[in-house]
C-alpha positions as a printed NumPy array, in Angstrom:
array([[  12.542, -117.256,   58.16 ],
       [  10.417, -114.249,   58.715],
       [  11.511, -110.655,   58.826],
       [   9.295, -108.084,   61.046],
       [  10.079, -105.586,   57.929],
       [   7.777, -107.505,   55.666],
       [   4.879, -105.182,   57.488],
       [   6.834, -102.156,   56.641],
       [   7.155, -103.196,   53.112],
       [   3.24 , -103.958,   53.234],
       [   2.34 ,  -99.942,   54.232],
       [   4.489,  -99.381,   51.396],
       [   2.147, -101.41 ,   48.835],
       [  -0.382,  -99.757,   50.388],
       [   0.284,  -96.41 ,   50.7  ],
       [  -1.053,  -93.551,   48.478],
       [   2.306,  -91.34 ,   48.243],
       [   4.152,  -94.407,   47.45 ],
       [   7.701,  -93.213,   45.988],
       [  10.506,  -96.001,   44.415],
       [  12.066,  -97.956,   47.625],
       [  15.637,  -98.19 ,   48.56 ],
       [  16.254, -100.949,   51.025],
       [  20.127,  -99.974,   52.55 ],
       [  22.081, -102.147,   54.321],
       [  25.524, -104.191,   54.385],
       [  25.863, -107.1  ,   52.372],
       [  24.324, -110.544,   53.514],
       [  22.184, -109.007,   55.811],
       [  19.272, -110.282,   53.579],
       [  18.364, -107.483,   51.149],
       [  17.407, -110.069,   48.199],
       [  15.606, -112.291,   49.96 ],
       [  13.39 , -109.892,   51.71 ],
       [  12.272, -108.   ,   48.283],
       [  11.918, -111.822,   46.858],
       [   9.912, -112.364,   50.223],
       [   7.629, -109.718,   49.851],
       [   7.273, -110.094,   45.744],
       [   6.409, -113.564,   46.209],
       [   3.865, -113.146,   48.897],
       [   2.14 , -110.523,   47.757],
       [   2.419, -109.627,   43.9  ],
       [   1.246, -112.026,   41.431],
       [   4.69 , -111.49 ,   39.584],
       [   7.986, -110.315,   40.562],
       [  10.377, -108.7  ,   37.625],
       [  13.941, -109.346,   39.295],
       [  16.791, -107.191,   37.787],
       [  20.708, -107.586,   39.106],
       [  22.513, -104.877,   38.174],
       [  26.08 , -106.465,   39.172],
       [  28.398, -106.865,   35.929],
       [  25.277, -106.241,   33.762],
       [  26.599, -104.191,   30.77 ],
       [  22.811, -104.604,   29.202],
       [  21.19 , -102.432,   31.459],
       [  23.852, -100.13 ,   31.303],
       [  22.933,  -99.689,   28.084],
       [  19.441,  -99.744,   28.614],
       [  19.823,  -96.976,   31.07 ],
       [  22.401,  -94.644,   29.225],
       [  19.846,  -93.447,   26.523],
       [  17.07 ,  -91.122,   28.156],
       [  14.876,  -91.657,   30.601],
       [  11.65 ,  -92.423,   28.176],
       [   9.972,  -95.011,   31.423],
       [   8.102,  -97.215,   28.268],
       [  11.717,  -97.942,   26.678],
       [  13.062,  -98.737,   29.795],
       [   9.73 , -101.15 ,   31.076],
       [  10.232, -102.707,   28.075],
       [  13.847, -103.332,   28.473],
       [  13.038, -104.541,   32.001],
       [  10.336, -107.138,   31.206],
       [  12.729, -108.238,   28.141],
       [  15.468, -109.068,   31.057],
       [  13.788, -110.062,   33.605],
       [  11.441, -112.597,   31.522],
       [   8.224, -111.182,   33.151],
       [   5.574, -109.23 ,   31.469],
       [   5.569, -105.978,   33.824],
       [   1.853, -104.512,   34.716],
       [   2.006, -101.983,   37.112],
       [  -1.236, -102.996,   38.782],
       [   0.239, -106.954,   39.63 ],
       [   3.992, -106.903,   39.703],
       [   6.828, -106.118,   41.897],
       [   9.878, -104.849,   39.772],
       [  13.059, -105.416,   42.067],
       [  16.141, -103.654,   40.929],
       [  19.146, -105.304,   42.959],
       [  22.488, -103.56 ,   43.391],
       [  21.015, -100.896,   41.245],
       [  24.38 ,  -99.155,   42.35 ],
       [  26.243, -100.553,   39.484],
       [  24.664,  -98.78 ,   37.307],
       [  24.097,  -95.321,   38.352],
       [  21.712,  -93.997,   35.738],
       [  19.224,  -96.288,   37.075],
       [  19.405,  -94.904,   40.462],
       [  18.781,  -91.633,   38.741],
       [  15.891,  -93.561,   36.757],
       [  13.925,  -93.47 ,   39.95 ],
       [  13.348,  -89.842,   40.057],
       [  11.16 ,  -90.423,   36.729],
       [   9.9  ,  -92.971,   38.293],
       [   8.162,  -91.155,   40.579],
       [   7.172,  -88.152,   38.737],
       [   5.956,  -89.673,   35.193],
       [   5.19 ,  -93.549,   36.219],
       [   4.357,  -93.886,   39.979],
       [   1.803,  -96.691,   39.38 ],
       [   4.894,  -99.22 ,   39.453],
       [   5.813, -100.988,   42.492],
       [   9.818, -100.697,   42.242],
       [  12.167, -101.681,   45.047],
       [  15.742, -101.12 ,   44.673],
       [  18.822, -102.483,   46.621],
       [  22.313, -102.269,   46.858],
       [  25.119, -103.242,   49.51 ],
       [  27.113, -100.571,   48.421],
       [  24.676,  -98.116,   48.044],
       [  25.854,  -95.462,   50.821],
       [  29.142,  -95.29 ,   49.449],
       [  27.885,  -94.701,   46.036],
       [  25.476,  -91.938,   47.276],
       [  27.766,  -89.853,   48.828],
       [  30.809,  -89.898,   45.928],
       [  28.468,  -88.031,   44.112],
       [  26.181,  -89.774,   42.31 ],
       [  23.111,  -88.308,   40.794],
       [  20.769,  -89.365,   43.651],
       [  17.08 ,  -88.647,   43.467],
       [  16.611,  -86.911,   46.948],
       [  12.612,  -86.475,   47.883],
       [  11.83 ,  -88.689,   45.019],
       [  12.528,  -92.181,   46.441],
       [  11.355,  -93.982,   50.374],
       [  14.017,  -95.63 ,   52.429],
       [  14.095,  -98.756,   54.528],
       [  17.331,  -99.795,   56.891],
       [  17.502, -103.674,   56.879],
       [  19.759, -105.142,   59.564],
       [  20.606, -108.759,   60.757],
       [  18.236, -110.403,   62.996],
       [  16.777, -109.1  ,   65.822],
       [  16.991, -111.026,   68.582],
       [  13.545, -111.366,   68.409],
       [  13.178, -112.39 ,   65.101],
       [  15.882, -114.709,   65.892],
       [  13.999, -116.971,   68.412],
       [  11.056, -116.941,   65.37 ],
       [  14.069, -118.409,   63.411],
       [  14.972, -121.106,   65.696],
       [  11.104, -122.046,   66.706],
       [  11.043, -120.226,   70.054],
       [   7.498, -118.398,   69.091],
       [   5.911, -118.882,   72.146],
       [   8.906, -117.126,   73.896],
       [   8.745, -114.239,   71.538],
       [   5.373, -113.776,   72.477],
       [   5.566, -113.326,   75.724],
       [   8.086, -110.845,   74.626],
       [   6.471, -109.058,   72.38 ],
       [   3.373, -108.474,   74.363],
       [   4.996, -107.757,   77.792],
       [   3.93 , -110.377,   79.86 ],
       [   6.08 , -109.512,   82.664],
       [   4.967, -112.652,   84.701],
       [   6.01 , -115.091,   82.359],
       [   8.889, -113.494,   81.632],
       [   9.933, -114.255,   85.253],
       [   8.276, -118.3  ,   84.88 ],
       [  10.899, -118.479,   81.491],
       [  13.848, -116.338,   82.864],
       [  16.4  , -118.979,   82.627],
       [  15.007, -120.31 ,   79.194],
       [  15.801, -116.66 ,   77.801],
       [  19.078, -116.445,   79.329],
       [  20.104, -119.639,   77.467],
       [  18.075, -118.149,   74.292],
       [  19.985, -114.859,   74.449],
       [  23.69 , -116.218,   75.298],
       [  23.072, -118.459,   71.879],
       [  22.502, -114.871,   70.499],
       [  25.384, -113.427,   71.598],
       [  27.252, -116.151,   69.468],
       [  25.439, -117.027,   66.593],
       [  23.934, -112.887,   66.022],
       [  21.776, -112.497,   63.42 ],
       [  23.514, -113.096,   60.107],
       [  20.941, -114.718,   58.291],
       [  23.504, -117.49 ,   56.678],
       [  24.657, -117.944,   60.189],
       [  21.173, -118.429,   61.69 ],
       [  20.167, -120.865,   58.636],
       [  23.108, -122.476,   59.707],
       [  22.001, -123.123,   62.93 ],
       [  18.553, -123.746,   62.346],
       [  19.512, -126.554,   60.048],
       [  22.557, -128.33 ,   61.743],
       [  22.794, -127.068,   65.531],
       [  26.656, -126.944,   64.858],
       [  27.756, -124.377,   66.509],
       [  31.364, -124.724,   64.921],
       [  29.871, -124.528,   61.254],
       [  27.847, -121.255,   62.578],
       [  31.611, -119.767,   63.197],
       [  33.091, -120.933,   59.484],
       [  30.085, -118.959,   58.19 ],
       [  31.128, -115.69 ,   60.447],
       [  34.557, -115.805,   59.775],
       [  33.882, -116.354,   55.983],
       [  31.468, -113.341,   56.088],
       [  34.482, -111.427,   58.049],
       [  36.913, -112.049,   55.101],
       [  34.436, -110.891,   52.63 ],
       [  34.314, -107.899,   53.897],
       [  37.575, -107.461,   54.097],
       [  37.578, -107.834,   50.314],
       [  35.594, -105.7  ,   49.382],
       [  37.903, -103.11 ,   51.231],
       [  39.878, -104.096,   48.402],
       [  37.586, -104.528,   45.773],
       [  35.221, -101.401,   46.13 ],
       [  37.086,  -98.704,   48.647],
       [  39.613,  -96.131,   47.352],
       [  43.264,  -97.588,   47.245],
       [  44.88 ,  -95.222,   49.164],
       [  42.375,  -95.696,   52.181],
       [  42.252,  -99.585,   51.933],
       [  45.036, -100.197,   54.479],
       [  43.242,  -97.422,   57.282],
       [  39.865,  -99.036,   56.666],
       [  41.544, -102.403,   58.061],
       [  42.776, -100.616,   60.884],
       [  40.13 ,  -98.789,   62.166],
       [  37.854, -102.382,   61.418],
       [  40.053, -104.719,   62.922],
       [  40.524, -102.482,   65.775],
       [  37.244, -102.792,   67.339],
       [  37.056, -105.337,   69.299],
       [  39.8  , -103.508,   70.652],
       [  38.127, -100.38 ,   71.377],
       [  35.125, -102.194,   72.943],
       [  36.71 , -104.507,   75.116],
       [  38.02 , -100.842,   77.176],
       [  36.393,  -99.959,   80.131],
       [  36.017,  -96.802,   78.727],
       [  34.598,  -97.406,   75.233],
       [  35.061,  -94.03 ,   73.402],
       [  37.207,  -94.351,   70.419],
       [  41.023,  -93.355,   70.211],
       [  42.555,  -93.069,   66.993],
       [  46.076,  -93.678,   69.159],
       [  44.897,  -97.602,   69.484],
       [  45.003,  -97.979,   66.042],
       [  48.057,  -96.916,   64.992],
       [  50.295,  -94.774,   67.358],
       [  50.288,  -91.028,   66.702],
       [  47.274,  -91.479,   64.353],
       [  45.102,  -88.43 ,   64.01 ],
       [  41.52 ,  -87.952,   63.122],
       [  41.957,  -86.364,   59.668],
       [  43.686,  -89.316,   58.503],
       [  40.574,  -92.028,   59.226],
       [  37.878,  -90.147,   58.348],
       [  37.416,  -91.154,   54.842],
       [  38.191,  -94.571,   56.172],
       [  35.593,  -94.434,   58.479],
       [  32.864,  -93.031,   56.67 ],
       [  33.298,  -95.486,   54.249],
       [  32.43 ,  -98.499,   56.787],
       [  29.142,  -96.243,   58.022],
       [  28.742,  -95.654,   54.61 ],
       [  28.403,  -99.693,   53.87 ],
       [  26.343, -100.135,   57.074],
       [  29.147, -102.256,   58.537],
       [  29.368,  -99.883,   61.48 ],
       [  27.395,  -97.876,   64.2  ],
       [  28.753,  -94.618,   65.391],
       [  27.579,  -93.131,   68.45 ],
       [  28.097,  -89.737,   69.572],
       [  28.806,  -88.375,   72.765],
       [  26.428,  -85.448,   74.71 ],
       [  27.416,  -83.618,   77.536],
       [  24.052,  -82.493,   78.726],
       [  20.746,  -84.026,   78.882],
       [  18.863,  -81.449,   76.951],
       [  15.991,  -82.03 ,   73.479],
       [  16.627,  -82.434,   71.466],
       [  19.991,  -84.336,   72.56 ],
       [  21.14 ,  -83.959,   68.493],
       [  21.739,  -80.469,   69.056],
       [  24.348,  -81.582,   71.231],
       [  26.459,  -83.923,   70.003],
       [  30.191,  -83.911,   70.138],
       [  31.483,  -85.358,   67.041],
       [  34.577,  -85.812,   67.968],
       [  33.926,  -88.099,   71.136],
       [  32.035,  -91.458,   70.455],
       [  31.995,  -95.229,   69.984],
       [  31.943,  -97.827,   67.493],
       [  30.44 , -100.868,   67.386],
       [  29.941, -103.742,   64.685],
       [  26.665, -104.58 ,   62.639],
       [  26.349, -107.601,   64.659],
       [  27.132, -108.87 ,   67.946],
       [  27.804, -112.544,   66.484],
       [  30.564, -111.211,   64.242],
       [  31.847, -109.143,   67.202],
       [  32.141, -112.697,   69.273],
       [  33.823, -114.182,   65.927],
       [  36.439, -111.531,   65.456],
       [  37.28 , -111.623,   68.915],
       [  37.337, -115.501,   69.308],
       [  35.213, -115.995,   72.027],
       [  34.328, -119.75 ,   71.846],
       [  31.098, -121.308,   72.049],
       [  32.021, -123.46 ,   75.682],
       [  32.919, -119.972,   77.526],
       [  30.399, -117.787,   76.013],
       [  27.5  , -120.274,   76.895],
       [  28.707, -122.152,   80.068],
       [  30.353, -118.789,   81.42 ],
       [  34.181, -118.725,   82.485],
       [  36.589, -116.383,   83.807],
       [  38.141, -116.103,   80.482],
       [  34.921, -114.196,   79.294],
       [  34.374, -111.807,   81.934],
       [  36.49 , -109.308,   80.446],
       [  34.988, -109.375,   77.377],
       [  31.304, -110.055,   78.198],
       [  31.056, -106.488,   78.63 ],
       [  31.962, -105.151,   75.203],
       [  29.571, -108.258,   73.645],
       [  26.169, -107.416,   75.818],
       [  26.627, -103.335,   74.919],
       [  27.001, -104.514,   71.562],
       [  23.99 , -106.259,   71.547],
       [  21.826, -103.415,   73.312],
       [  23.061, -101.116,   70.62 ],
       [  22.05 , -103.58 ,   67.803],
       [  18.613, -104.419,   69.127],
       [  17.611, -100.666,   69.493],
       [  19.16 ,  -99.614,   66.079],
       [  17.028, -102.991,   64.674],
       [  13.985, -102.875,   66.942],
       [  13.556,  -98.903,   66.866],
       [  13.955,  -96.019,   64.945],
       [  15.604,  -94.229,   68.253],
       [  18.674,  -91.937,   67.427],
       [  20.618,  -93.265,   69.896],
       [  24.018,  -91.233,   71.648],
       [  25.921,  -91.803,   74.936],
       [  26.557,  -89.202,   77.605],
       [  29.69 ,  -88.735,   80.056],
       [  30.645,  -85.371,   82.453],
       [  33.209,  -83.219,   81.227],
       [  35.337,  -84.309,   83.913],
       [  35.055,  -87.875,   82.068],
       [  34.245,  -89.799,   85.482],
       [  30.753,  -90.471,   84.759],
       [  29.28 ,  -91.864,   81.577],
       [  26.137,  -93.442,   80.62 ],
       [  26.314,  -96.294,   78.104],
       [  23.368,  -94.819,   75.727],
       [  20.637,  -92.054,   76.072],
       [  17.914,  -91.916,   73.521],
       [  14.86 ,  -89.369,   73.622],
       [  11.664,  -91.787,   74.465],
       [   8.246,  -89.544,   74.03 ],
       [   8.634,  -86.565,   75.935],
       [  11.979,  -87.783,   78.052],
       [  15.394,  -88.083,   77.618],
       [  16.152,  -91.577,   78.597],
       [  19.559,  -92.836,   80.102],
       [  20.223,  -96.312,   79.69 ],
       [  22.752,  -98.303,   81.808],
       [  23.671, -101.601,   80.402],
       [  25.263, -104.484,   82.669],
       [  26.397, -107.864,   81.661],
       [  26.2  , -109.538,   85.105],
       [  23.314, -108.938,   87.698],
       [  25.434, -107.068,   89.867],
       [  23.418, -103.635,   89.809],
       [  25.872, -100.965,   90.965],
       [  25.783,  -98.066,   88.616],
       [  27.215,  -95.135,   90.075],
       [  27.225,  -92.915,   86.606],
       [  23.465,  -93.815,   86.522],
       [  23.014,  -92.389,   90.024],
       [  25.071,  -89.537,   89.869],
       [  23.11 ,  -88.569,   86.159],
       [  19.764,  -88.982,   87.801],
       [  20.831,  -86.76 ,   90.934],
       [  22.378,  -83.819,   88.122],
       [  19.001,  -83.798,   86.088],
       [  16.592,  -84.924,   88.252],
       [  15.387,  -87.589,   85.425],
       [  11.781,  -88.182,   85.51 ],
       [  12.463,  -91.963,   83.434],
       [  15.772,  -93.88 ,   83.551],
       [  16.527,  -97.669,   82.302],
       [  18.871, -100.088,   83.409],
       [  19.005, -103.331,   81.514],
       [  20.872, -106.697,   82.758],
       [  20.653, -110.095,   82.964],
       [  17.79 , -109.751,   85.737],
       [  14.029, -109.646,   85.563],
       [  12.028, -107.262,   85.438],
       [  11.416, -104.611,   88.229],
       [  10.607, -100.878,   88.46 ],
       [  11.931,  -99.209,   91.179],
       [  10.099,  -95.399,   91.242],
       [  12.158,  -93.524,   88.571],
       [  14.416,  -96.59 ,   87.35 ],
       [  13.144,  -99.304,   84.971],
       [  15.201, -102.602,   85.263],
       [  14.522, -104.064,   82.16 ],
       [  16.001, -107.939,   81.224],
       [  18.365, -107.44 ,   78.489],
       [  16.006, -109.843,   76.408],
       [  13.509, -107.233,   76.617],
       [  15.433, -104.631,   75.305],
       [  13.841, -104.548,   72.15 ],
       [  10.553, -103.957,   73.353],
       [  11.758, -100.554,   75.55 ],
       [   9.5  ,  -97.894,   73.588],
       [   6.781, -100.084,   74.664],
       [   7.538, -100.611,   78.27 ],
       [   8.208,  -97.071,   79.041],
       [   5.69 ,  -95.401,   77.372],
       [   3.258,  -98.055,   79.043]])
């Protein structure tokens, strides 16, 4: 398997203002295996520390921070004898033990000639109940499932992701129906790595959902494991409520679908905790199209969606014959699964802030809007090929839009101000539009 933030982790090696690395994201999304990836390719040794249930480096980090007691602690536990010039120290779920996260700081200041990459699946929520966190001292990387992309790597489709990658428009059109196929596989089996191993090794589709729903009810206990008691119950709501949410025609959340009467101010903490875990995307509403479009959010309108389209498809049942063959069954729901997947691929693919706009009046709304270079780009997503999109129109005609996207299952077209871009492509939009 190969993940397109190995080159991200290779600027880091090389940079000169290279600070301690925290890799975030939710758990099994591949955080180990991508800082074992990188050690093992590129350092002639790897030190690997897990900081779950490890009571000796919470001793090792409860004294003071003297960096040659605490090497020497590391290459004692790790079995590896540490040179900063040659070795990649990886400090995994470094969480548990929040001295060490405080460690970094030092780190950086008195011992910056170590390569140390850090990890946790809980790391958010630790962060933000207040532990000592080394702000400006450490770099950050997001990890996510698979791309879709990197998925058709994964599954041996590399000439396809070429032709991707390097927007070649005209054999795009040659392989349409080949990436249709590709993508509706997507849509089911995400990008879970476990899930994608799966399928790379046994093309059984049915042992691809075991994995999802077992990944489902893990999360699920670590509501109970990690998460405050008293919020457990309102975390399960507002996660199981979802698909839900999506599957509306109009997709902005409502606290009222989870529980009747609920209010805001009783699922906040609930919900910050799933952002906080990376299990969730929230995206805010704007109700004008000016930069930069963060200036004018409105945090109390906006939608939810899941880390992964796959898991979305798994907690909402959709089965492998009507996702892939297509069915009347589906059509209901194909909508909630393909703006799922447009969200993913431009949280994975870009580093876009991405919101959604609707009028005042709430009869117009624009799936997602995301500032590209100089323009504020609306993007209208459609699961079928029917192209009607009055909210698209009606935005373009109030702001006069200079650059506006509309990705579907279609191929590729430009039409003067409007970009139809093939929802496989999706990933690749920077490049397209800027081009």
């Amino acid at each position: 398997m190969y993940r397109d933030k190995i080159e991200e982790l290779k600027k880091w090696k090389k940079s000169a203002n290279r600070k301690p690395l925290i890799i975030r994201g939710a758990r099994q999304v591949g955080k180990t295996w991508l800082m074992k990836e990188f050690g093992k390719k590129y350092f002639e040794k790897v030190a690997y520390i897990n900081f779950d249930d490890n009571t000796r480096m919470e001793k090792l980090f409860d004294g003071d921070f003297d960096i040659e007691r605490i090497i020497q602690g590391l290459k004692i536990e790790a079995g590896v004898n540490i040179e900063a010039s040659n070795t990649l120290i990886i400090l995994d779920e470094i969480q548990e033990t929040p001295k060490a996260l405080k460690a970094l700081k030092y780190f950086c200041e008195k011992a910056s000639q170590y390569y140390i990459i850090s990890a946790g699946s809980l790391l958010g929520v630790a962060i933000h109940e207040g532990t000592s966190f080394p702000v400006g001292k450490v770099d950050f990387l997001n990890l996510a499932p698979l791309s879709f992309f990197e998925f058709l790597e994964a599954i041996g489709e590399k000439e396809l992701l070429e032709i991707l990658k390097e927007n070649q428009i005209d054999m795009t059109r040659v392989f349409h129906t080949k990436l249709k196929e590709q993508l509706k596989l997507y849509y089911y089996i995400g990008g879970m790595p476990e899930a994608v191993n799966s399928y790379v090794e046994e093309k059984d589709l049915k042992k691809v959902r075991k994995i999802q729903k077992r990944l489902l009810q893990a999360y699920e206990q670590d509501f109970s494991k990690h998460a405050p008691t008293s919020i457990v119950p309102r975390i399960r709501q507002l996660w199981n409520n979802i698909p839900t949410q999506l599957a509306k025609e109009n997709k902005k959340f409502i606290y009222g679908l989870v529980r009747q009467g609920a209010r805001a101010r009783e699922y906040e903490v609930a919900l910050s905790w799933l952002i906080d875990c990376g299990l969730i995307y929230q995206v805010n509403r704007v109700n004008n199209n000016k930069i930069p479009l963060s200036a004018y959010q409105d945090f109390s309108a906006f939608k939810l969606y899941l880390l992964d389209v796959g898991l979305l498809a798994a907690m909402a049942n959709v089965d492998a014959k009507t996702l892939l063959e297509g069915n009347d069954i589906f059509e209901e729901f194909k909508g909630s699964l393909t703006e799922q997947y447009v969200l993913c691929q431009l949280k994975q693919c870009t580093e876009l802030d991405i919101f959604y706009w609707s009028a005042d009046t709430g009869i117009a709304e624009i799936d997602f809007i995301t500032q590209i270079g100089k323009n504020n780009v609306p993007i209208e997503v459609k699961a079928s090929e029917n192209l009607q999109a009055k909210s698209l129109k009606s935005f373009i005609q109030k702001y006069d839009t200079k650059v506006n996207a509309r990705t579907a299952m279609i191929e590729y077209k430009k039409e003067d101000n409007l970009i139809n871009i093939p929802l496989y492509m999706i990933g690749n939009i920077e490049k397209l539009l800027m081009n």
